[in-house]
KESE-236818 format. One record per residue: residue in one letter; x negated, y, z of N, C-alpha, C in turn. Coordinates in steps of 0.2 Angstrom, whole numbers. Layout:
N
   vexpa   neast   nnorth     nup   caeast   canorth    caup   ceast   cnorth     cup
       A       X        Y       Z        X         Y       Z       X        Y       Z
...
This chain:
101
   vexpa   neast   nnorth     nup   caeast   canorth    caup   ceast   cnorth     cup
       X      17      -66      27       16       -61      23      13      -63      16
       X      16      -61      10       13       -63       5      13      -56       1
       X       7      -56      -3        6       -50      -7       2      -54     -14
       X       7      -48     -19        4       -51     -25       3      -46     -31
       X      -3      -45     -32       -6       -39     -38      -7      -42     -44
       X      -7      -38     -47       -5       -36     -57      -7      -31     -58
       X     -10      -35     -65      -14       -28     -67     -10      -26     -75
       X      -9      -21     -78       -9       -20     -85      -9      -11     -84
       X     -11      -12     -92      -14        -5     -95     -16        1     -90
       X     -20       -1     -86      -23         3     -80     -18        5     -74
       X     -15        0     -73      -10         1     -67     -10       -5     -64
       X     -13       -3     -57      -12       -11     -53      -6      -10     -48
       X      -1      -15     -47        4       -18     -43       2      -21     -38
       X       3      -17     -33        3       -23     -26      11      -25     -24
       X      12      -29     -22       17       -31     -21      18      -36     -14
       X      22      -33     -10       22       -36      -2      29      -38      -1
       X      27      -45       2       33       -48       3      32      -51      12
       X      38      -47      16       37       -49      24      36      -44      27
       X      33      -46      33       30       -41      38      21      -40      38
       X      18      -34      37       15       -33      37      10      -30      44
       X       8      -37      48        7       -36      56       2      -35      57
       X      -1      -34      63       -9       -35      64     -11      -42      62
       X      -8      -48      65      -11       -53      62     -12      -54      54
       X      -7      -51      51       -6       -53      42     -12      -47      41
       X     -13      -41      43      -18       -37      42     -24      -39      39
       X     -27      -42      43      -37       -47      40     -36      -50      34
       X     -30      -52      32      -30       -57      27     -29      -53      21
       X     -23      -48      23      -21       -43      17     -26      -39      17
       X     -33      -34      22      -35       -32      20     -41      -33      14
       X     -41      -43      16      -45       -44      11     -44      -46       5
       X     -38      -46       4      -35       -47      -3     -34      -43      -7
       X     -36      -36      -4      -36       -29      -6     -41      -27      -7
       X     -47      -28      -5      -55       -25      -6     -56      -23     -15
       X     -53      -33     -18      -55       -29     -27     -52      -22     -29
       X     -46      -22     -26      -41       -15     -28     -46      -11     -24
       X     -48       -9     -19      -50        -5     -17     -55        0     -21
       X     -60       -8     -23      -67        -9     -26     -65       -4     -33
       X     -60       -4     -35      -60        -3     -44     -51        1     -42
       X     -53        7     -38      -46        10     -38     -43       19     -41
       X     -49       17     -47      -51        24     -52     -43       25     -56
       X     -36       20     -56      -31        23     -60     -26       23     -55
       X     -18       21     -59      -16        22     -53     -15       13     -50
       X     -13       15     -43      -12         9     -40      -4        9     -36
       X       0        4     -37        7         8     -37       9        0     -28
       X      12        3     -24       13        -4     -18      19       -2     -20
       X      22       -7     -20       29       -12     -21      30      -14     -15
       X      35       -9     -11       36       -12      -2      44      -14      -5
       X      47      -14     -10       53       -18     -10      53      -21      -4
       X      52      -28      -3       53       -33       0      48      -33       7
       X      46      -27       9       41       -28      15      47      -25      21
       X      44      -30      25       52       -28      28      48      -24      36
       X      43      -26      39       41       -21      45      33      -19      41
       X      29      -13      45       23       -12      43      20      -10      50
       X      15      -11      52       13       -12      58       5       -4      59
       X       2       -4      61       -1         1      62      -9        0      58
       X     -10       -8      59      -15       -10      54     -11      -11      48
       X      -6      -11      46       -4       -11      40      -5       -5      35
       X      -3        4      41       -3         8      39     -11        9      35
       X     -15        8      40      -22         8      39     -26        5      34
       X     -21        0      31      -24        -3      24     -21        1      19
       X     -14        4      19      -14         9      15     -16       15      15
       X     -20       16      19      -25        24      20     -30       21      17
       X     -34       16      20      -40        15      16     -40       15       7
       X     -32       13       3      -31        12      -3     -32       20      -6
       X     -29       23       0      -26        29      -4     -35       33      -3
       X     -38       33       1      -45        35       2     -50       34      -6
       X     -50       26      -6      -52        24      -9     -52       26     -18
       X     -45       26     -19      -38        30     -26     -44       37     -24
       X     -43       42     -19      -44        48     -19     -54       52     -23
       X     -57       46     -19      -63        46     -22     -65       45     -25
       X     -60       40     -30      -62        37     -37     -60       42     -44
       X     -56       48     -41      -52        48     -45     -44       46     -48
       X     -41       41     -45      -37        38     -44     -32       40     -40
       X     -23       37     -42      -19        38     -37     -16       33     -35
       X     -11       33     -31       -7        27     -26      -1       29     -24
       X       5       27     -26       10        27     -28      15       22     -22
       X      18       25     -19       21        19     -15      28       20     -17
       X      32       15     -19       38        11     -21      42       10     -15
       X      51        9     -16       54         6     -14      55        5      -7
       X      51       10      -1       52         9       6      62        9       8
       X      60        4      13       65         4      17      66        9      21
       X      72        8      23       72        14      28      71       15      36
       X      67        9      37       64         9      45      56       10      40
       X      53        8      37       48        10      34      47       18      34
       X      53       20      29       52        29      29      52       31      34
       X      57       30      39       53        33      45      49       31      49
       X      44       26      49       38        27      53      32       30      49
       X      34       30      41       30        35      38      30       42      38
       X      39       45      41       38        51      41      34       52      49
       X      35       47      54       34        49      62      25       49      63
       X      22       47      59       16        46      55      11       53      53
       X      16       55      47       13        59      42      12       57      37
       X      15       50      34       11        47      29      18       51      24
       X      22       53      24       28        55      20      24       61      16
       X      18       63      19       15        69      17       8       67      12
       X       7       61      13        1        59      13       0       55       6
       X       6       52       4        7        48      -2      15       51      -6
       X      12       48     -12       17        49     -18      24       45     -17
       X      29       46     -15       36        40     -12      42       40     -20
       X      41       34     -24       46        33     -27      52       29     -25
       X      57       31     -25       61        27     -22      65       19     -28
């Protein structure tokens, strides 16, 4: 699992590449704590290229989207595949976040 964020003019890119499983979980959720830390604009995930999302995966996206919500902030998710949309529809997450295709 690799993830790679970008910053310009108050828009942070997260960008996910692989599966994101329990084990890839702890790692990505620590790669993610700055974005969390400082999540007042918007914050856009790039699931292009994520190809499964696991339960602790969903989890770091709630926390993002929590995080976006209290600051003021939004969270935008990109580009889901289509076993992705539907564990986010079978979830609630379809309701939960902003979905750009």
């Amino acid at each position: 699992m690799e993830v790679f964020i970008s910053k310009k003019d108050g828009v942070t890119t997260v960008t996910f590449e692989g599966r994101l499983d329990t084990p890839a979980s702890a790692e990505v959720s620590e790669k993610l704590a700055p974005v969390a830390e400082d999540a007042s604009g918007t914050i856009i995930l790039d699931c292009k290229k994520l190809e499964y999302i696991s339960s602790s995966g969903l989890r770091i996206f709630l926390t993002l989207r929590k995080a976006a919500a209290s600051q003021g902030g939004k969270v935008i998710v990109r580009s889901i595949c289509q076993d992705i949309r539907t564990v986010f529809m079978m979830t609630g997450f379809l309701n939960l976040f902003q979905i750009e295709d």
